[in-house]
LOBA-445881 format. One record per atom (N, C-alpha, C, O): residue number from 1; residue in one letter; chain; atom name; x, y, z. Coordinates in nm, 4 decimals, padded with zeros to 6 digits. Example, Ala and Ser with C-alpha at 12.3 -4.5 7.8 and 13.67 -1.06 7.14 Angstrom:
2
REC  pos  code  unit  site         u         v         w
REC    1     A     A     N   01.3190  -00.5690   00.7800
REC    1     A     A    CA   01.2300  -00.4500   00.7800
REC    1     A     A     C   01.3200  -00.3300   00.7800
REC    1     A     A     O   01.4236  -00.3319   00.8465
REC    2     S     A     N   01.2850  -00.2250   00.7080
REC    2     S     A    CA   01.3670  -00.1060   00.7140
REC    2     S     A     C   01.2900   00.0030   00.7870
REC    2     S     A     O   01.3409   00.1138   00.8039
! end
This chain:
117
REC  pos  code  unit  site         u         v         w
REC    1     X     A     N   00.0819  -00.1163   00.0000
REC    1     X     A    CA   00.0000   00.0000   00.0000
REC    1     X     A     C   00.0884   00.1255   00.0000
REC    1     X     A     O   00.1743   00.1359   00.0876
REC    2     X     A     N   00.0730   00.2222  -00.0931
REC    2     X     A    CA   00.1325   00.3680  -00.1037
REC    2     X     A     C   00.0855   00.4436   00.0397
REC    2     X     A     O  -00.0263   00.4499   00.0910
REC    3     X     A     N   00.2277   00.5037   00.0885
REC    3     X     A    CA   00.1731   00.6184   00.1668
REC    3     X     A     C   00.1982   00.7633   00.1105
REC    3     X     A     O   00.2914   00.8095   00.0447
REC    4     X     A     N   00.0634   00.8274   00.1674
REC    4     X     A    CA   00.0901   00.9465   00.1154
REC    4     X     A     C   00.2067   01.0372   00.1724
REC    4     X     A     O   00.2477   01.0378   00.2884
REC    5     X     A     N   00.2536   01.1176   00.0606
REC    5     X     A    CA   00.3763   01.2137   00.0973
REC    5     X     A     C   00.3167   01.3069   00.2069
REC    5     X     A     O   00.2008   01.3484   00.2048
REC    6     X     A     N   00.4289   01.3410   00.3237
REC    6     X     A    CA   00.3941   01.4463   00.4253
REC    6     X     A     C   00.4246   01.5615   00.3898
REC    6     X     A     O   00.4925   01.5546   00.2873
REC    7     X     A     N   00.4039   01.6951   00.4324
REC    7     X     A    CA   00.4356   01.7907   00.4095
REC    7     X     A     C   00.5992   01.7480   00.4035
REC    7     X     A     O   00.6570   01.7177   00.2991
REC    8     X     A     N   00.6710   01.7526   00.5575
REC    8     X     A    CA   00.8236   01.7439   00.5565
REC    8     X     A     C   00.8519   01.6678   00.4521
REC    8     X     A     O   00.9251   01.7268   00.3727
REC    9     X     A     N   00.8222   01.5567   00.4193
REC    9     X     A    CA   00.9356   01.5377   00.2832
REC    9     X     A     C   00.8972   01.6340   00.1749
REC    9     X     A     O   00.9963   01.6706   00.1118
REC   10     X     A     N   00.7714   01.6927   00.1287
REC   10     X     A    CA   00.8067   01.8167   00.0368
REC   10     X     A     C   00.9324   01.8964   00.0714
REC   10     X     A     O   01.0384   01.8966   00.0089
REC   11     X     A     N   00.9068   01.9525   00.1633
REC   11     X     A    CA   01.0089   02.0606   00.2521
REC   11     X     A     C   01.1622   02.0256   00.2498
REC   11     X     A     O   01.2587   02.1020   00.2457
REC   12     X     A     N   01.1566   01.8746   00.2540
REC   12     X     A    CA   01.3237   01.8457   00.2637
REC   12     X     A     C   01.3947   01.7846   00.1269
REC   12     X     A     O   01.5137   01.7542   00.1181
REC   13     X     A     N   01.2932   01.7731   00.0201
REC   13     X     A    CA   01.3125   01.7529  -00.1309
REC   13     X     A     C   01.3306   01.9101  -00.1854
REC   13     X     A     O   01.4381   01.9444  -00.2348
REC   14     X     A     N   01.2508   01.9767  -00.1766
REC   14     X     A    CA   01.2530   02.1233  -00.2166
REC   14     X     A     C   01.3727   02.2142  -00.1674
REC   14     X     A     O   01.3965   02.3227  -00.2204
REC   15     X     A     N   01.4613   02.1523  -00.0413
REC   15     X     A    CA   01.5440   02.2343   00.0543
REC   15     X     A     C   01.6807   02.1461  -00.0657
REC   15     X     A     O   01.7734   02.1989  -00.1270
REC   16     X     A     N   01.6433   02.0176  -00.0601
REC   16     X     A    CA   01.7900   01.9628  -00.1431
REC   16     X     A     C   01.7976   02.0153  -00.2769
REC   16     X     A     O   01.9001   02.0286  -00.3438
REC   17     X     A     N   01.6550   02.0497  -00.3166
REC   17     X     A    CA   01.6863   02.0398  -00.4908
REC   17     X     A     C   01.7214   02.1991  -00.4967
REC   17     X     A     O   01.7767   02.2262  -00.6032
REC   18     X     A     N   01.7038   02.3129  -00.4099
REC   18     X     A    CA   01.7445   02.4288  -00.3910
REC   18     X     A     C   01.8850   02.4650  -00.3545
REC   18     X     A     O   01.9415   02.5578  -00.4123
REC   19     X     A     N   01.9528   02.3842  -00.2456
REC   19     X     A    CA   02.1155   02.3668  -00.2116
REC   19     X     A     C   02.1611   02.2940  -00.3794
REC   19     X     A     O   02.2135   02.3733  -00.4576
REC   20     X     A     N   02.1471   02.1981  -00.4113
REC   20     X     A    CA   02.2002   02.1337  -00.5141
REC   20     X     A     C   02.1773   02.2202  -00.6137
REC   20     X     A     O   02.2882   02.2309  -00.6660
REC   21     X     A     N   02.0901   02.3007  -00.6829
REC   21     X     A    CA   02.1030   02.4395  -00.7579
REC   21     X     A     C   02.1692   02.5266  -00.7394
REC   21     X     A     O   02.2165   02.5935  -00.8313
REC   22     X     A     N   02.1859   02.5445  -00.6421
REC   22     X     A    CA   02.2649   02.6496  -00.5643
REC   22     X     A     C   02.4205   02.6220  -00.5875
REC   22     X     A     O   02.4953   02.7106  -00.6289
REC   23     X     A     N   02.4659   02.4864  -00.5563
REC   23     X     A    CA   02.6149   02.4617  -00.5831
REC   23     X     A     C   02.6172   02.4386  -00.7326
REC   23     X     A     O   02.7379   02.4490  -00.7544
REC   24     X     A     N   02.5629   02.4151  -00.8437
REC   24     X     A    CA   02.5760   02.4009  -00.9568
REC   24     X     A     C   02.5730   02.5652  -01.0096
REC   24     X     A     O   02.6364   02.5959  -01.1106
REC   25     X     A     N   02.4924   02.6700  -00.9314
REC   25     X     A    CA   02.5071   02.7718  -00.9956
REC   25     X     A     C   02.6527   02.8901  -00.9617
REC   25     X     A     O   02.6913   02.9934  -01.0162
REC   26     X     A     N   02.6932   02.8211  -00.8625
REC   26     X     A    CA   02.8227   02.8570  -00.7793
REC   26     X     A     C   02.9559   02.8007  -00.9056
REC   26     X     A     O   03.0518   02.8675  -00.9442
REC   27     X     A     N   02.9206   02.6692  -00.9437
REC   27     X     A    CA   03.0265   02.6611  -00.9714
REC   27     X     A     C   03.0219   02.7004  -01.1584
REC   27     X     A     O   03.0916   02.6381  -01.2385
REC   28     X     A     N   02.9567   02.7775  -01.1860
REC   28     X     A    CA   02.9453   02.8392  -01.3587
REC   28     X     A     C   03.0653   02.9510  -01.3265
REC   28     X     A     O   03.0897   03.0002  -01.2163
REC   29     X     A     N   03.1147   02.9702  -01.4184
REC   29     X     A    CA   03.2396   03.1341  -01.4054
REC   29     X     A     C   03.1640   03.2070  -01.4689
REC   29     X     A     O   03.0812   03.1827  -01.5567
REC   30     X     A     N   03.2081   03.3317  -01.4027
REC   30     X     A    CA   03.1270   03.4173  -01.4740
REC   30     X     A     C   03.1547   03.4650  -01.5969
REC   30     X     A     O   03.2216   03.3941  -01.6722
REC   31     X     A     N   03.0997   03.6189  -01.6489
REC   31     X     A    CA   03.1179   03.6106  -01.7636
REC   31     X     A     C   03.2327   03.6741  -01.8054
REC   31     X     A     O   03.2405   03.6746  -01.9282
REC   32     X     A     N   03.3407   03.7372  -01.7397
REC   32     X     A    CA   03.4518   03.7790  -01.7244
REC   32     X     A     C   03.5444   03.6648  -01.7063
REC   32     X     A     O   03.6209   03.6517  -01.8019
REC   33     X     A     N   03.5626   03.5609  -01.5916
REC   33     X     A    CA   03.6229   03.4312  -01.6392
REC   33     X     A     C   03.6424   03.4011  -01.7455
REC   33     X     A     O   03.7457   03.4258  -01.8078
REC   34     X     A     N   03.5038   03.3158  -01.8040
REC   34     X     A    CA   03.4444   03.2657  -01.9100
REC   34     X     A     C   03.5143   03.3657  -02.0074
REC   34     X     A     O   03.4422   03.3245  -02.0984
REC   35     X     A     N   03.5799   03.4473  -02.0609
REC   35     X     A    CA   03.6004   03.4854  -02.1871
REC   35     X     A     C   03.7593   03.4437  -02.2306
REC   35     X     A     O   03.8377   03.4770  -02.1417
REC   36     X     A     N   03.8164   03.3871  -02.3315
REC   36     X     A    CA   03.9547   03.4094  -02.3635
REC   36     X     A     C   03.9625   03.4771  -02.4886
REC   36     X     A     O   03.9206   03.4431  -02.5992
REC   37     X     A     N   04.0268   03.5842  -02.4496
REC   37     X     A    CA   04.0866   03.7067  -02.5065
REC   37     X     A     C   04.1272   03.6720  -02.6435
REC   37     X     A     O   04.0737   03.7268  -02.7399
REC   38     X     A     N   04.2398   03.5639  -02.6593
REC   38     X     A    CA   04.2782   03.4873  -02.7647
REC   38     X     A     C   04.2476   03.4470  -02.8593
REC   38     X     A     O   04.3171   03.4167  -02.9563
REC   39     X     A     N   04.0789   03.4372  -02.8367
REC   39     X     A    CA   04.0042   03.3712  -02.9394
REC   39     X     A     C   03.9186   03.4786  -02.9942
REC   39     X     A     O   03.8741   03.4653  -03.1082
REC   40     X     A     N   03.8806   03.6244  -02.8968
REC   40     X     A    CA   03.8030   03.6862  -02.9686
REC   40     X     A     C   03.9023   03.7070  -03.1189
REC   40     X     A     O   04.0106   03.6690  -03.1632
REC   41     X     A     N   03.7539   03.8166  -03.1715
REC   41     X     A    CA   03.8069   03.9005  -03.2800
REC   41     X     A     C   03.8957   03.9810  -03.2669
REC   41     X     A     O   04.0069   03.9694  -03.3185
REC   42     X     A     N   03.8626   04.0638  -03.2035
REC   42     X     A    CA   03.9785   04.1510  -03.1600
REC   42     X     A     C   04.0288   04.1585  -03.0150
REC   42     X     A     O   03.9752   04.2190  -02.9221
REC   43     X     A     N   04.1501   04.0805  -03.0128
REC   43     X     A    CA   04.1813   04.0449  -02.8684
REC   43     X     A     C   04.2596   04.1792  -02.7590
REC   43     X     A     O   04.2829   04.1686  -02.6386
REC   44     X     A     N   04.2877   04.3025  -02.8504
REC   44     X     A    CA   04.3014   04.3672  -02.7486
REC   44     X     A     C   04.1973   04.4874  -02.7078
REC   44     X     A     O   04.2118   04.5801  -02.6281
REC   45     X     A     N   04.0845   04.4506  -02.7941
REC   45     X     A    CA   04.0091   04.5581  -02.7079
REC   45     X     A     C   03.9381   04.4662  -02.6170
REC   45     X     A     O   03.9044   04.5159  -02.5095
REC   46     X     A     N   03.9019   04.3151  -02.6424
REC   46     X     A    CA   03.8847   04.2169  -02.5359
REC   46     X     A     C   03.9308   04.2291  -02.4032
REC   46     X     A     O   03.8586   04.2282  -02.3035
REC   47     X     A     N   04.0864   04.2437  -02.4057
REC   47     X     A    CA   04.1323   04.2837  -02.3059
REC   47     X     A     C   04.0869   04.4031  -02.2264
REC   47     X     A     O   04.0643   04.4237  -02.1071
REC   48     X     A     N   04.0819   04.4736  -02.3364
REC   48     X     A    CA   04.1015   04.6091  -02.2351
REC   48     X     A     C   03.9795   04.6084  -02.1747
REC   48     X     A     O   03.9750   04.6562  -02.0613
REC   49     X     A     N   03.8535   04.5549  -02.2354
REC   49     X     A    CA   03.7103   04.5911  -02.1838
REC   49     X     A     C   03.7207   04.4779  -02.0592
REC   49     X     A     O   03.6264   04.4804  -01.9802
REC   50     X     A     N   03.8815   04.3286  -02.0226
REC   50     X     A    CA   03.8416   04.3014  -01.8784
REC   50     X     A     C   03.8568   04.4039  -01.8007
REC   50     X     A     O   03.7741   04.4491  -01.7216
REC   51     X     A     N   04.0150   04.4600  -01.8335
REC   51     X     A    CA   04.0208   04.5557  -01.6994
REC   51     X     A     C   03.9261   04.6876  -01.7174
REC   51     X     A     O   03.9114   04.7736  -01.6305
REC   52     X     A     N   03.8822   04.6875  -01.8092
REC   52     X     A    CA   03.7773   04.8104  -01.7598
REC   52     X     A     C   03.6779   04.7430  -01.6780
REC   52     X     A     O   03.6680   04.8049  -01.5721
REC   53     X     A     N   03.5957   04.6370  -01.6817
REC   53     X     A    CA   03.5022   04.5886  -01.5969
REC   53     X     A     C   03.5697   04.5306  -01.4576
REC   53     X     A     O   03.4943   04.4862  -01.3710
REC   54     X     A     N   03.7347   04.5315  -01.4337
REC   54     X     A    CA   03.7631   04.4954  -01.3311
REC   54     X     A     C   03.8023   04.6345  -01.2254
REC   54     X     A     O   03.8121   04.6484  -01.1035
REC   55     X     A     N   03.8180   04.7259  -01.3456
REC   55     X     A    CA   03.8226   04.8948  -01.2885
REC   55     X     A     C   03.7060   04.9609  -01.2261
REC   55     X     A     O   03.7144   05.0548  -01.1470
REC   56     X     A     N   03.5586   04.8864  -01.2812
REC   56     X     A    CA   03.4289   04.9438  -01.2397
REC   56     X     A     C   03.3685   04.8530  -01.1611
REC   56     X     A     O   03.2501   04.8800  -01.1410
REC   57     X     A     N   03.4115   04.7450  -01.1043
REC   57     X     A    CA   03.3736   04.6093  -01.0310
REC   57     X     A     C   03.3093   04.6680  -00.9249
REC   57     X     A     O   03.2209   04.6012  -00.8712
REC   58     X     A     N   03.3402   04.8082  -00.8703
REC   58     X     A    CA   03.2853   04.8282  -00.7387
REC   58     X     A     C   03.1624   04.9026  -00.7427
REC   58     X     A     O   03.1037   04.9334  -00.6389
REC   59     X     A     N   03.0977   04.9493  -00.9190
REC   59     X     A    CA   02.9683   05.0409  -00.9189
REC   59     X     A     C   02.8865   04.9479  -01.0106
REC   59     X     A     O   02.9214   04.8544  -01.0827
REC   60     X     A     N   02.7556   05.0084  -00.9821
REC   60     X     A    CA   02.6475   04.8628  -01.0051
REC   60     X     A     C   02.5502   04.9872  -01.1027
REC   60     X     A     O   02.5305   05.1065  -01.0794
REC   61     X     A     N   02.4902   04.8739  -01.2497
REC   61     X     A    CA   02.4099   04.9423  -01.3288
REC   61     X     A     C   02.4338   05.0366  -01.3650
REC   61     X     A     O   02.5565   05.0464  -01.3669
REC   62     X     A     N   02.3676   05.1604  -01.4139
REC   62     X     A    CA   02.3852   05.2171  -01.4884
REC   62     X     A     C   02.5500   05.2966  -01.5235
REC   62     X     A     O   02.6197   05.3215  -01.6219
REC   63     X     A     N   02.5557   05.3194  -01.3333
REC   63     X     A    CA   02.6988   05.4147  -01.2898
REC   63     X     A     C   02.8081   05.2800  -01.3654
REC   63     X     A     O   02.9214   05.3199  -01.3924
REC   64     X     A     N   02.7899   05.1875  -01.3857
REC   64     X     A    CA   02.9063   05.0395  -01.4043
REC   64     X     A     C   02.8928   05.0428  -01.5643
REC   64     X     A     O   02.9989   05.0287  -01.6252
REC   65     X     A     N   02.7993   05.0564  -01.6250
REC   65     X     A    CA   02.8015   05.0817  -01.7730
REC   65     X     A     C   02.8991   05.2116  -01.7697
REC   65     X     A     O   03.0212   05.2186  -01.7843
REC   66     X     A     N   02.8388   05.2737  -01.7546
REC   66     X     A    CA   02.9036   05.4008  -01.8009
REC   66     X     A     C   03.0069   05.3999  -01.8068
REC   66     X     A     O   03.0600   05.4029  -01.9178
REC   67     X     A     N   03.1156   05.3935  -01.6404
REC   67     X     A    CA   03.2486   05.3323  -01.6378
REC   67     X     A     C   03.2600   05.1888  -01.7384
REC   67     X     A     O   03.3717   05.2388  -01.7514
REC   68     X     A     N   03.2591   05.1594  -01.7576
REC   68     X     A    CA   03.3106   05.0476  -01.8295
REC   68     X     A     C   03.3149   05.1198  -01.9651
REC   68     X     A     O   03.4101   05.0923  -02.0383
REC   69     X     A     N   03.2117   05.2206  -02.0133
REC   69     X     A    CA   03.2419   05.2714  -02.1549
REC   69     X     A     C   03.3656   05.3972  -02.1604
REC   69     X     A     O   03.4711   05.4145  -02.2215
REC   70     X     A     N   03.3051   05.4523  -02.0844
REC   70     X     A    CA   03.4643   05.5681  -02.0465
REC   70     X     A     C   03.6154   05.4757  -02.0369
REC   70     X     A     O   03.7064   05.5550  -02.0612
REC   71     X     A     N   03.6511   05.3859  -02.0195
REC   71     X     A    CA   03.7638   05.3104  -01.9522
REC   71     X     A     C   03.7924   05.2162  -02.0698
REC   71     X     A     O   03.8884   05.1404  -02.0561
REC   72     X     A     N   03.6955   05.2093  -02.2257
REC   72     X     A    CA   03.7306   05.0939  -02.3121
REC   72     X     A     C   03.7596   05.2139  -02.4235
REC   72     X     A     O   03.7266   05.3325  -02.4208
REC   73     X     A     N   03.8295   05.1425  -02.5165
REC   73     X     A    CA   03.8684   05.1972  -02.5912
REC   73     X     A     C   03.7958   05.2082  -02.7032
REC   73     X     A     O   03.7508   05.0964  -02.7282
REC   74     X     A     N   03.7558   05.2998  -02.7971
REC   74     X     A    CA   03.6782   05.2786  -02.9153
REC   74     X     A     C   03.6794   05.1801  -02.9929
REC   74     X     A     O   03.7845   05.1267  -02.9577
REC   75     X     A     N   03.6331   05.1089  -03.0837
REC   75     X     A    CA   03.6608   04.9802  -03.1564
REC   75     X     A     C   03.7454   05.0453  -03.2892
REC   75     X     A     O   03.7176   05.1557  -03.3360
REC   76     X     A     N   03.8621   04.9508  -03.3457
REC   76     X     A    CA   03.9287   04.9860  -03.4700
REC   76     X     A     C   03.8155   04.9556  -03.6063
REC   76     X     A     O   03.8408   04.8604  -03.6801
REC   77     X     A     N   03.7299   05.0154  -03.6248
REC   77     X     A    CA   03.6485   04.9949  -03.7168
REC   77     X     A     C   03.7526   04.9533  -03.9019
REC   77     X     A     O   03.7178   04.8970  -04.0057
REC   78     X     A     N   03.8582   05.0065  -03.8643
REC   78     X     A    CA   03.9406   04.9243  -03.9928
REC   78     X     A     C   03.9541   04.7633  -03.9343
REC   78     X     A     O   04.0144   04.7013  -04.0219
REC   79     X     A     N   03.9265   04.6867  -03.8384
REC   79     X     A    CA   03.9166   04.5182  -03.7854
REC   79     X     A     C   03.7427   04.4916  -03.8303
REC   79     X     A     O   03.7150   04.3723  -03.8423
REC   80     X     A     N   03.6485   04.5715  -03.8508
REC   80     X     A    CA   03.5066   04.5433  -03.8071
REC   80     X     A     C   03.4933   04.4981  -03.9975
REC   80     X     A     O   03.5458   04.5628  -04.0882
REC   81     X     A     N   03.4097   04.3735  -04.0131
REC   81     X     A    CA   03.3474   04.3220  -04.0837
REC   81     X     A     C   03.3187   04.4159  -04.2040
REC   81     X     A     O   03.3582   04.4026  -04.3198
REC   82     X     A     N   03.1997   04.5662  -04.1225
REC   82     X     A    CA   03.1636   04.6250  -04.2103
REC   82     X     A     C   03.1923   04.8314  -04.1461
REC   82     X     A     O   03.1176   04.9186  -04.1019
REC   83     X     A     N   03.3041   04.8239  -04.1707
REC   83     X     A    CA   03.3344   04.9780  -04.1334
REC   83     X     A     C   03.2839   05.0992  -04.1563
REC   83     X     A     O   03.2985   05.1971  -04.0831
REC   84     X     A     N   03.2095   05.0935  -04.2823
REC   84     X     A    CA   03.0844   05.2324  -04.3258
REC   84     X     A     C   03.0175   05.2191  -04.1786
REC   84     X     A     O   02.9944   05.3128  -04.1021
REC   85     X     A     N   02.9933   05.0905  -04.1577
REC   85     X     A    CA   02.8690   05.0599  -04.0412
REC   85     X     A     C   02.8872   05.0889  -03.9059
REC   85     X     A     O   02.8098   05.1210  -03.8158
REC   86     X     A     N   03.0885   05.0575  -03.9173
REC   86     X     A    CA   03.1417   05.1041  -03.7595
REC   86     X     A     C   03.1541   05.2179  -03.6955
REC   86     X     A     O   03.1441   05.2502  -03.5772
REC   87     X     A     N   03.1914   05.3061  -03.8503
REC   87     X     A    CA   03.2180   05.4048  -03.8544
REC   87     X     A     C   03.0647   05.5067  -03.8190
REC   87     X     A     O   03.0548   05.6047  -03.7451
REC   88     X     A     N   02.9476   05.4310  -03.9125
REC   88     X     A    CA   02.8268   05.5613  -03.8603
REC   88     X     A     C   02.7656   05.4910  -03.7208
REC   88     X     A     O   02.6706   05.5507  -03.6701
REC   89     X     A     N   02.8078   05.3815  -03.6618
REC   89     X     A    CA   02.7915   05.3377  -03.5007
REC   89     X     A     C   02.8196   05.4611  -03.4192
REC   89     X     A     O   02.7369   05.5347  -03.3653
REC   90     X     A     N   02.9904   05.4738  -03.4196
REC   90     X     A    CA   03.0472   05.6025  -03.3626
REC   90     X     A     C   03.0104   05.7018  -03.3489
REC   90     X     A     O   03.0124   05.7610  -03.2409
REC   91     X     A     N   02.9482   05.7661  -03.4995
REC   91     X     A    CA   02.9165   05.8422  -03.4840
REC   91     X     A     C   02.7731   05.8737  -03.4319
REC   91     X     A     O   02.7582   05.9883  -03.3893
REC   92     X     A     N   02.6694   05.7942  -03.4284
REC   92     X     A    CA   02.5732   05.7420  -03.4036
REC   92     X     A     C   02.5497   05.7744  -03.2304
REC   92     X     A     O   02.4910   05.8634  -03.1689
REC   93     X     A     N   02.6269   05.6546  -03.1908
REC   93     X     A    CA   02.6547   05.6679  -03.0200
REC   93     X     A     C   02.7080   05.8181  -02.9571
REC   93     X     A     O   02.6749   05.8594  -02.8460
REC   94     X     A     N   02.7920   05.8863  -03.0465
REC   94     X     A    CA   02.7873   06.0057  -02.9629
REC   94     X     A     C   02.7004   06.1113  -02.9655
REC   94     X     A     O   02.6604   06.1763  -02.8690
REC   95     X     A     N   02.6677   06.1275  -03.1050
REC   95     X     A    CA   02.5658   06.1994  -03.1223
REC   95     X     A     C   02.4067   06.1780  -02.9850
REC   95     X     A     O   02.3345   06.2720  -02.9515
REC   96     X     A     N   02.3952   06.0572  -02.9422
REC   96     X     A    CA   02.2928   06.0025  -02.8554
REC   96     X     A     C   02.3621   05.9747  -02.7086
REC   96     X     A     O   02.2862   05.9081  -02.6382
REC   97     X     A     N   02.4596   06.0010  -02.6576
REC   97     X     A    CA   02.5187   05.9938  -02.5274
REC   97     X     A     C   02.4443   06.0725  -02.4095
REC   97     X     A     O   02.4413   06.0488  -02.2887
REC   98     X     A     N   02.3756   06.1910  -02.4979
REC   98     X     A    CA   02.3230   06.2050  -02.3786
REC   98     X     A     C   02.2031   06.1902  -02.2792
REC   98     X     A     O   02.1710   06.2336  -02.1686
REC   99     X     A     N   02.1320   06.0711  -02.4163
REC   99     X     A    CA   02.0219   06.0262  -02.3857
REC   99     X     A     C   02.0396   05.9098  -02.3139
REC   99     X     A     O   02.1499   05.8599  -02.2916
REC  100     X     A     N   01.9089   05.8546  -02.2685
REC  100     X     A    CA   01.9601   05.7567  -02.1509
REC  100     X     A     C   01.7829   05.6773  -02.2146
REC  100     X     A     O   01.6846   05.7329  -02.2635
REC  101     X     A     N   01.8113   05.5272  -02.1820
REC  101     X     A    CA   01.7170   05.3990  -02.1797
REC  101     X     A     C   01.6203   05.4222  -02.3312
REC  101     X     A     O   01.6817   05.4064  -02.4367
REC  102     X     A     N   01.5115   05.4491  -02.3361
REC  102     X     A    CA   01.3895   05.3737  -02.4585
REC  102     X     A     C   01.4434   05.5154  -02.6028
REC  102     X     A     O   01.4519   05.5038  -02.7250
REC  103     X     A     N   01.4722   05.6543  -02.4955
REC  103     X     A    CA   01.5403   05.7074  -02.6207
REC  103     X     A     C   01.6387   05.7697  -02.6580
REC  103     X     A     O   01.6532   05.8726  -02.7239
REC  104     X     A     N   01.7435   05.6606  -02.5846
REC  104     X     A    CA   01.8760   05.6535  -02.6572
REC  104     X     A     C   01.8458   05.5508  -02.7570
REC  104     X     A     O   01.8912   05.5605  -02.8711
REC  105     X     A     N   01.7551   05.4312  -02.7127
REC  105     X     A    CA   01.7759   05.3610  -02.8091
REC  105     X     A     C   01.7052   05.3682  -02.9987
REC  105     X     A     O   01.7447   05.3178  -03.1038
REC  106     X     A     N   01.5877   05.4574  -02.9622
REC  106     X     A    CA   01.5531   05.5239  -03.0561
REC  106     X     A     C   01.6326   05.6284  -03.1538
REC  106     X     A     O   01.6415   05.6479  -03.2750
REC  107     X     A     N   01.6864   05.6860  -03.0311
REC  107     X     A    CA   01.8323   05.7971  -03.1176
REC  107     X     A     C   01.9105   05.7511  -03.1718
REC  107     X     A     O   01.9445   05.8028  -03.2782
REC  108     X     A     N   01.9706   05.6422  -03.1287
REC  108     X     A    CA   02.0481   05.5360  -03.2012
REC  108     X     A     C   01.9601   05.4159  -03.3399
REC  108     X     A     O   02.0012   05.3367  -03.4247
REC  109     X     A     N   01.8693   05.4495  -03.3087
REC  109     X     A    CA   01.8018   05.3801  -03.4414
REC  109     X     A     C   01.7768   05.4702  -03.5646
REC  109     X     A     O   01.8021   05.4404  -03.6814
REC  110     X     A     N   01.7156   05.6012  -03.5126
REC  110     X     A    CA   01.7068   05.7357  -03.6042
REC  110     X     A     C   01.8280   05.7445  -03.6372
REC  110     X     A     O   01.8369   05.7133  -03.7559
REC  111     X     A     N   01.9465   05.7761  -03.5854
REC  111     X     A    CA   02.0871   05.8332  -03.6361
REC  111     X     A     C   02.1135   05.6841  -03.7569
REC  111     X     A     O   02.1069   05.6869  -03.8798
REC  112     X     A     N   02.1421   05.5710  -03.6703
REC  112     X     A    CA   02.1863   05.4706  -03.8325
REC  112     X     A     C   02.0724   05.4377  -03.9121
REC  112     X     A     O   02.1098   05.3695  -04.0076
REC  113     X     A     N   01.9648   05.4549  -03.9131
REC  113     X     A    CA   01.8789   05.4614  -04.0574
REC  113     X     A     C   01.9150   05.6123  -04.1147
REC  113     X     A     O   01.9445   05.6064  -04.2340
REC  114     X     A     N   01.9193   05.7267  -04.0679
REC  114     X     A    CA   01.9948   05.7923  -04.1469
REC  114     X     A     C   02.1216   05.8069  -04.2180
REC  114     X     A     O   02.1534   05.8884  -04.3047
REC  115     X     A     N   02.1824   05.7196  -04.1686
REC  115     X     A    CA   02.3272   05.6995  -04.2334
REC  115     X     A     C   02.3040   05.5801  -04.3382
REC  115     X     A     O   02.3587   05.5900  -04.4480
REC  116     X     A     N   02.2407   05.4897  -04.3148
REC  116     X     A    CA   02.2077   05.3657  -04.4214
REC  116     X     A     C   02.1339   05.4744  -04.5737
REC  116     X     A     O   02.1619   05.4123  -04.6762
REC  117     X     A     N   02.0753   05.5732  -04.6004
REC  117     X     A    CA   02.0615   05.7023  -04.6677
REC  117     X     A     C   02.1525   05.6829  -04.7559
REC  117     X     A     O   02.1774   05.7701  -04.8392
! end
């Protein structure tokens, strides 16, 4: 004859399968680990964008973007695939720097459909 499950064994299945998630999500590297430099495309602005994210490690969101963009170096758009494209990015992104969230990202959509022109 089946007995029915008690509450406590919910409680102590749900407590293991939560610790055992927990050490599997402990042991992923993050995404700074996880990268070798070597293999990107361009391995030294790879670099430089670790230590910029290891330069801004101590500010969170928006203030940690920002630092991380001040601290990397522009991309060599003579390495980029398609450089007309890198090139009106650049110009693109500054022109819109001083917008922030739904319309920067609009400013940045208006500025390169005008350059695709």
């Amino acid at each position: 004859m089946h007995k029915p499950a008690t509450p406590l064994r919910g409680i102590i299945a749900a407590t293991l399968i939560s610790v055992l998630a927990g050490q599997v999500a402990l042991a992923q590297p993050t995404l700074a680990q996880a990268v070798d430099c070597a293999k990107a495309r361009n391995p030294e602005r790879c670099e430089a964008r670790q230590k910029a994210r290891a330069l801004c490690g101590d500010k969170r969101g928006a203030e940690r973007r920002q630092c991380v963009k001040e601290q990397t170096p522009p991309p060599d758009c003579g390495k980029a695939p398609d450089p007309a494209r890198c090139v009106a990015m650049q110009a693109a992104q500054e022109a819109c720097k001083a917008k922030a969230g739904p319309t920067h990202r609009q400013c940045l959509r208006d500025a390169m459909a005008g350059a695709k022109r």
